[in-house]
C-alpha positions as CSV (number, residue, x, y, z in Angstrom):
1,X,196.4,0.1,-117.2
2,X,194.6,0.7,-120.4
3,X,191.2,1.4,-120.7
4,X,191.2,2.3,-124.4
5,X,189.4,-1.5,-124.8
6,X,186.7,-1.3,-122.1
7,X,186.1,2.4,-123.4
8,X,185.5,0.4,-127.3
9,X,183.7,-2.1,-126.2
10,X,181.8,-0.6,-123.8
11,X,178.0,0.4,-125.2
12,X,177.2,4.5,-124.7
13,X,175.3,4.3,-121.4
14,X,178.7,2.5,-119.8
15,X,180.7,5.6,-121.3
16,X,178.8,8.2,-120.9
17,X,176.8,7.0,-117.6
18,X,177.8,7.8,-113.8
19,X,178.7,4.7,-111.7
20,X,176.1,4.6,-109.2
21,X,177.6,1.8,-107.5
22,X,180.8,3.1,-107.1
23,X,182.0,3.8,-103.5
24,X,183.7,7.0,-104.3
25,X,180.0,8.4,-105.1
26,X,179.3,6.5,-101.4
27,X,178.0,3.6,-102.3
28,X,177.4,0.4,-100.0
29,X,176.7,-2.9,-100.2
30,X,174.3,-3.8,-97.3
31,X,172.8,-7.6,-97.2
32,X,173.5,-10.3,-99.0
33,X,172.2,-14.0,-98.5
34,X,175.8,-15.4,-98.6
35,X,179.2,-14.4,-99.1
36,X,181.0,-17.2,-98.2
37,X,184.4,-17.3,-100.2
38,X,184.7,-13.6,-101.1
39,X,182.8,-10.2,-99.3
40,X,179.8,-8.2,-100.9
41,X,181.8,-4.9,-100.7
42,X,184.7,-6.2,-102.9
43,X,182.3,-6.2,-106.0
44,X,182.3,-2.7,-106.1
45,X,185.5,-1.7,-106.3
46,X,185.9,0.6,-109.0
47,X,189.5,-1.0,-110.1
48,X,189.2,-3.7,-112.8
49,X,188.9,-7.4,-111.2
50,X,192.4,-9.0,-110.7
51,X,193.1,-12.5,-110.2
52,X,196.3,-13.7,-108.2
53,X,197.7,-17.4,-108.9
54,X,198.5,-18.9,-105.6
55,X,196.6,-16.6,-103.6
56,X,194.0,-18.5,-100.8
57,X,192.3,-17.5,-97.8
58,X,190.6,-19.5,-94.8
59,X,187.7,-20.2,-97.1
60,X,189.2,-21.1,-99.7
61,X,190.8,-19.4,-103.5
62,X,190.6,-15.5,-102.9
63,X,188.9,-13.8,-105.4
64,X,188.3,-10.3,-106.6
65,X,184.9,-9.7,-106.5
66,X,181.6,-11.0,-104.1
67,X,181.5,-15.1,-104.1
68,X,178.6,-17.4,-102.3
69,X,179.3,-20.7,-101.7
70,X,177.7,-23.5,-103.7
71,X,173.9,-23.9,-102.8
72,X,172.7,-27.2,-101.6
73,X,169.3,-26.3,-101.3
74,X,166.6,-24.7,-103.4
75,X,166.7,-21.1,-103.8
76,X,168.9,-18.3,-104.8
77,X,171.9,-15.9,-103.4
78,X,171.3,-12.0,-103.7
79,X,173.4,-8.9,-102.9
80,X,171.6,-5.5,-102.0
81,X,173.5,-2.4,-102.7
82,X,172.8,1.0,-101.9
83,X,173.4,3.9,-104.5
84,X,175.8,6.8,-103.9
85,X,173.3,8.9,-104.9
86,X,169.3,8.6,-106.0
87,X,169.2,8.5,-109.7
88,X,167.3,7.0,-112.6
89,X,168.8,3.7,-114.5
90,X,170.3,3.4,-118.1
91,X,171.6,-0.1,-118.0
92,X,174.3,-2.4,-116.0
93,X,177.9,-4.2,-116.6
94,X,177.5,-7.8,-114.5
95,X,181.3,-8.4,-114.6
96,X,182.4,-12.0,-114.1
97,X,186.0,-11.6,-114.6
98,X,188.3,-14.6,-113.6
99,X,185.2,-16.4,-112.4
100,X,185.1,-19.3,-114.8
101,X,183.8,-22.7,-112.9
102,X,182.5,-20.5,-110.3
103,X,180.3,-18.1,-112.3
104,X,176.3,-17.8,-111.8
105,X,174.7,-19.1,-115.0
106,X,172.0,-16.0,-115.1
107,X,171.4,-12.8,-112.6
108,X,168.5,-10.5,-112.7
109,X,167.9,-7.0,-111.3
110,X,165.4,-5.3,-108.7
111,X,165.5,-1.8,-107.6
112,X,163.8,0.4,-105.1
113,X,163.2,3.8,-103.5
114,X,163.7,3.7,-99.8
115,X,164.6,6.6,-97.1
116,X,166.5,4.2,-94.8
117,X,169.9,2.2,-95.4
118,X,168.0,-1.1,-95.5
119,X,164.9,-0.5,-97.3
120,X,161.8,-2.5,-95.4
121,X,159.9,-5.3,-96.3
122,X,157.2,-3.3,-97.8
123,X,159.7,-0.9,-100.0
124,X,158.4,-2.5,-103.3
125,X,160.7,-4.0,-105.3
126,X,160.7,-3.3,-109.3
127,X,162.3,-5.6,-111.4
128,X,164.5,-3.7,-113.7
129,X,166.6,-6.2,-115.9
130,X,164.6,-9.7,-116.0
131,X,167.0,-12.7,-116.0
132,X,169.4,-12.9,-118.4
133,X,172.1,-15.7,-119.1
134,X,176.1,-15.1,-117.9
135,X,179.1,-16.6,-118.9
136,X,182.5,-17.1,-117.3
137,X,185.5,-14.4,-117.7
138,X,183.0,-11.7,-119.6
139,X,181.6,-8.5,-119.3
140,X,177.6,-8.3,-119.5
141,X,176.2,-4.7,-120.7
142,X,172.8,-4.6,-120.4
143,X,170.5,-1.6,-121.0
144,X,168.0,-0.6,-118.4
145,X,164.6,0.6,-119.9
146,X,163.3,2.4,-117.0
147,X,161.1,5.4,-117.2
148,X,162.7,8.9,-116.8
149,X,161.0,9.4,-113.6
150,X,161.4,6.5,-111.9
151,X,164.2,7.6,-109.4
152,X,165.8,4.3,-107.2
153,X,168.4,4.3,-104.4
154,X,168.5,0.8,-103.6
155,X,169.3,-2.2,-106.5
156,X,169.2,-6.0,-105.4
157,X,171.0,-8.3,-107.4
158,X,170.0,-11.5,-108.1
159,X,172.1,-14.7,-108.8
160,X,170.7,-17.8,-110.1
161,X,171.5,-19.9,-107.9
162,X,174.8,-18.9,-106.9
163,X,178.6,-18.2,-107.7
164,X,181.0,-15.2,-108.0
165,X,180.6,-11.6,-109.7
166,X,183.9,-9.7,-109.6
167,X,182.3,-6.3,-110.5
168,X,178.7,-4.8,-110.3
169,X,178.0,-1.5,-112.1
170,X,175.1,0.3,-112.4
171,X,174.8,3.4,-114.6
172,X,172.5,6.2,-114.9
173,X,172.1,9.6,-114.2
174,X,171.7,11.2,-110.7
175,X,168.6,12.5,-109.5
176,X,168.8,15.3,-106.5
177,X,166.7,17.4,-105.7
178,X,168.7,21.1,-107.0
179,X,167.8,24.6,-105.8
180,X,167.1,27.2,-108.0
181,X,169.6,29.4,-107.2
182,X,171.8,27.5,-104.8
183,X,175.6,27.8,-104.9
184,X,176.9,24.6,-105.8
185,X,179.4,22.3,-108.0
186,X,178.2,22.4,-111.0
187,X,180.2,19.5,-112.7
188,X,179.9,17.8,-109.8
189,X,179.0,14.0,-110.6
190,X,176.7,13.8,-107.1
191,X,174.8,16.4,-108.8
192,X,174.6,15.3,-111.5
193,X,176.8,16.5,-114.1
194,X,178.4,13.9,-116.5
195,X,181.2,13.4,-119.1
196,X,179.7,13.8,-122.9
197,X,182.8,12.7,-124.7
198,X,186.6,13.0,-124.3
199,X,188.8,12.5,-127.1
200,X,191.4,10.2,-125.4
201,X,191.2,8.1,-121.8
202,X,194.0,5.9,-122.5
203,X,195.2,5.5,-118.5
204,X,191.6,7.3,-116.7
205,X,188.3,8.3,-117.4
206,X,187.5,11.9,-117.9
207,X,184.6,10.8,-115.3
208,X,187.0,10.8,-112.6
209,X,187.2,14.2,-112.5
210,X,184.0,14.8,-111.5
211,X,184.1,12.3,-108.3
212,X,183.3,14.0,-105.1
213,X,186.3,12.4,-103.1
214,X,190.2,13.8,-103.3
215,X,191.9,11.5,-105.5
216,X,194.0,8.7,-104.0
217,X,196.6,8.3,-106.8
218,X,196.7,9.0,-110.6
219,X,194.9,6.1,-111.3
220,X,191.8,7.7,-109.9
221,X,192.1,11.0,-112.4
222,X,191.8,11.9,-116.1
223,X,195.0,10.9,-117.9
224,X,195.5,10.7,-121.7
225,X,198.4,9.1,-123.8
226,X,201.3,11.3,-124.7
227,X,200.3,13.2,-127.8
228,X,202.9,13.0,-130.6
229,X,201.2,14.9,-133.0
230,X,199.7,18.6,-132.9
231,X,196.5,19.7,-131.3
232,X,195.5,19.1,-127.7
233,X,193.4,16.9,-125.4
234,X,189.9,18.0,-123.9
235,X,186.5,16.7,-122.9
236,X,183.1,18.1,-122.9
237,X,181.3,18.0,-119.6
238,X,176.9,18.3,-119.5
239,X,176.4,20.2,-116.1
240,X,174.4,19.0,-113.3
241,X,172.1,22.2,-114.3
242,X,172.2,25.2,-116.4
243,X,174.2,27.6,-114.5
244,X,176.7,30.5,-113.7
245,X,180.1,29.7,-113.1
246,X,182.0,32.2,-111.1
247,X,185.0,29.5,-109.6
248,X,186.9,26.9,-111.6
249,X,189.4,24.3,-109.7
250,X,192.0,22.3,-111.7
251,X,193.4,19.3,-109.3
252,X,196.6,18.3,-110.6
253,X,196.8,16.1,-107.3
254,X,199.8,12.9,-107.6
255,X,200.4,14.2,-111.0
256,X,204.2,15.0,-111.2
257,X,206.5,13.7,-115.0
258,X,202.4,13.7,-116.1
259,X,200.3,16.5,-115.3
260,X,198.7,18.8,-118.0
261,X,201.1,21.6,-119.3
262,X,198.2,24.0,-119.2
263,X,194.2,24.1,-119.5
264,X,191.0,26.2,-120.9
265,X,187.3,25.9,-120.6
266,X,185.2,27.1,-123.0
267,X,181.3,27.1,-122.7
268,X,177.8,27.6,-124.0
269,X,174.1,27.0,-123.4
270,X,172.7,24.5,-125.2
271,X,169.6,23.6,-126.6
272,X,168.7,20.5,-128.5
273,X,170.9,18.7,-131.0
274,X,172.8,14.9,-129.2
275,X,176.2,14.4,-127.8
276,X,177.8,13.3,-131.0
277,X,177.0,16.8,-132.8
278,X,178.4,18.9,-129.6
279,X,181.8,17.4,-130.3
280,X,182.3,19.6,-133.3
281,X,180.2,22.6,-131.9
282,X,182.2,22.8,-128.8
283,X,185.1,23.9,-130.7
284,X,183.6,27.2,-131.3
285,X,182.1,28.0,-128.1
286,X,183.1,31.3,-126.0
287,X,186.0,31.0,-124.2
288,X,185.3,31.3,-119.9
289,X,188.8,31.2,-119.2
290,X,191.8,31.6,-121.8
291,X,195.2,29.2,-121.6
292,X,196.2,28.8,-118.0
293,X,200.0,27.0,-116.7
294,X,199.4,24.8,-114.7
295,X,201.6,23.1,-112.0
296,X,202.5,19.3,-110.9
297,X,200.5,17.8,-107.8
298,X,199.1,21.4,-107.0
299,X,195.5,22.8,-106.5
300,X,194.8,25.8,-108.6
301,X,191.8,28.2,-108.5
302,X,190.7,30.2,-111.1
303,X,188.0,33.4,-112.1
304,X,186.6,32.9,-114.9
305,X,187.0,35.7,-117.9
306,X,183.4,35.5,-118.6
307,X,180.2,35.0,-116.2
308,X,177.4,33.7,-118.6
309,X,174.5,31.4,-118.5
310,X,175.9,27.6,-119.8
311,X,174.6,24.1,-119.9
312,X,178.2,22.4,-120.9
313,X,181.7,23.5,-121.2
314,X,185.2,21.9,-122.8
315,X,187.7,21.4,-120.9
316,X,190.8,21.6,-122.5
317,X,194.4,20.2,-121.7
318,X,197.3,21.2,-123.6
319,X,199.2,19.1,-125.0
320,X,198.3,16.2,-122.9
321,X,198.3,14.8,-119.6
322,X,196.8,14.3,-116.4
323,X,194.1,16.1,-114.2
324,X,192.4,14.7,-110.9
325,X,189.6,16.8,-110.1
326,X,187.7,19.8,-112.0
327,X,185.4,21.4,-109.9
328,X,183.0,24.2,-111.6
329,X,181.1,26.3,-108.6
330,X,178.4,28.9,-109.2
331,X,175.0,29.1,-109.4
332,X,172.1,27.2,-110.4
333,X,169.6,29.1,-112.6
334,X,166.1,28.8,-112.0
């Protein structure tokens, strides 16, 4: 499926954001106060919501997504879901796809900081995103203005009073704690490392790459549209930390007609500027490792040409193509 509309419409903390919600990274939804006609954990599937004609269950319609059944009494439904990984908020997509009669008129959002799966009674809940109207069948971006330094691995979601979400995300940037030093992944998206831009994600995010799980299929990699003009396809990756890369790994996993012909990575430290100006900078950055072939559904590891201090790097795919997972180890510097 095409994601070239979600990518359009989609505001920059949705592109450019990690999915702190999404399973792959390990997250969970734990409690809810209902969910009736369709489970908690279904809401954060990372797939788009689907919605089958015909299709019931003992409860009644399925549906894609978490679903509470209508409220007779006073009160409200709410999910809690734990992060994949501690991290600070940028903002949220409440997705009410196919919900249309069923939808929850308004939702808010808390968040917390807790060290157990279920945070406590006492874990002191911060109210992140204050209520805000839904509609039926819609996506609802909402930027999160939390401060820098407020870290949260727990978000409880609030539906007023009750009704169906098909998909929760939560975006911001993860927050571990790093050792200076440490051998690690450096475009890792646990650590947190994140996609800057990509010039084409027609059929997968360039974010996919960066998921700490094997791929399942090629729905679950970096896949651009068949190029019919010159040039190549590439993204440009922030790392979790400025670093020393001495070990790349291309993942051409379940990519067979598809995979990229061949790949670089160029990199560079850098200081100030924003993510729209690196676009044109990256072009000119030192090259880490020069062309490479590459093979279908194979794992290939790499030395780089050049062991330098860096902050980002390009990835580039030639012509186009498909890639599952990029994994960037070395060294964090201090």
């Amino acid at each position: 499926m095409a994601l070239s509309a979600f990518e359009a419409d989609a505001p920059a903390f949705a592109r450019t954001g990690i999915n702190l919600a999404d399973p792959r990274l390990g997250a969970r939804a734990i409690a809810t106060s209902d969910d009736f006609f369709a489970p908690m954990a279904r809401m954060l599937n990372p797939e788009p919501a689907v919605f089958i004609p015909g299709k019931y269950d003992d409860h009644g319609k399925w549906m894609d997504g978490w679903e509470s059944r209508r409220k007779r009494v006073n009160g409200h439904d709410f999910c809690v879901v734990k992060l994949g990984v501690a991290g600070t908020l940028t903002g949220v997509d409440i997705d009410t796809s196919h919900f249309t009669g069923n939808f929850p008129p308004a939702a808010s959002l808390e968040a917390c900081r807790s060290s157990t799966d279920i945070p406590p009674g006492d874990a002191g809940w911060t109210e992140v995103l204050a209520a805000t109207s839904l509609k039926g069948n819609a996506h609802h971006f909402r930027a999160i203005e939390a401060g820098q330094d407020d870290v949260f691995t727990h978000i409880r979601l609030n539906i007023y009073p009750d009704g169906g979400i098909a998909r929760l995300r939560i975006f911001g940037k993860p927050r571990p704690e790093l050792v200076p030093g440490a051998e690690m992944d450096l475009a890792a998206a646990m650590n947190g490392a994140r996609i800057v831009a990509a010039n084409n994600q027609h059929y997968g995010f360039a974010s996919n790459m960066l998921l700490p799980t094997p791929a399942a299929n090629i729905g679950e990699g970096w896949e651009t549209r068949r190029r019919r003009e010159p040039g190549n396809d590439w993204c440009i990756i922030k790392l979790a930390t400025p670093g020393e890369i001495d070990g790349i790994v291309v993942d051409t996993a379940h990519f067979k007609g598809n995979y990229a012909d061949q790949c670089s990575v160029q990199g560079a430290f850098v200081s100030g500027g924003t993510d729209d100006s690196l676009v044109t900078q990256s072009m000119f950055w030192p090259v880490l490792l020069s062309q490479q072939k590459l093979q279908m559904d194979h794992l290939h590891e790499f030395a780089p040409e050049r062991v330098v201090p860096v902050t980002h790097v390009r990835f580039n795919i030639y012509p186009d193509g498909g890639v599952s997972r990029l994994r960037l180890r070395g060294r964090a510097l201090g």
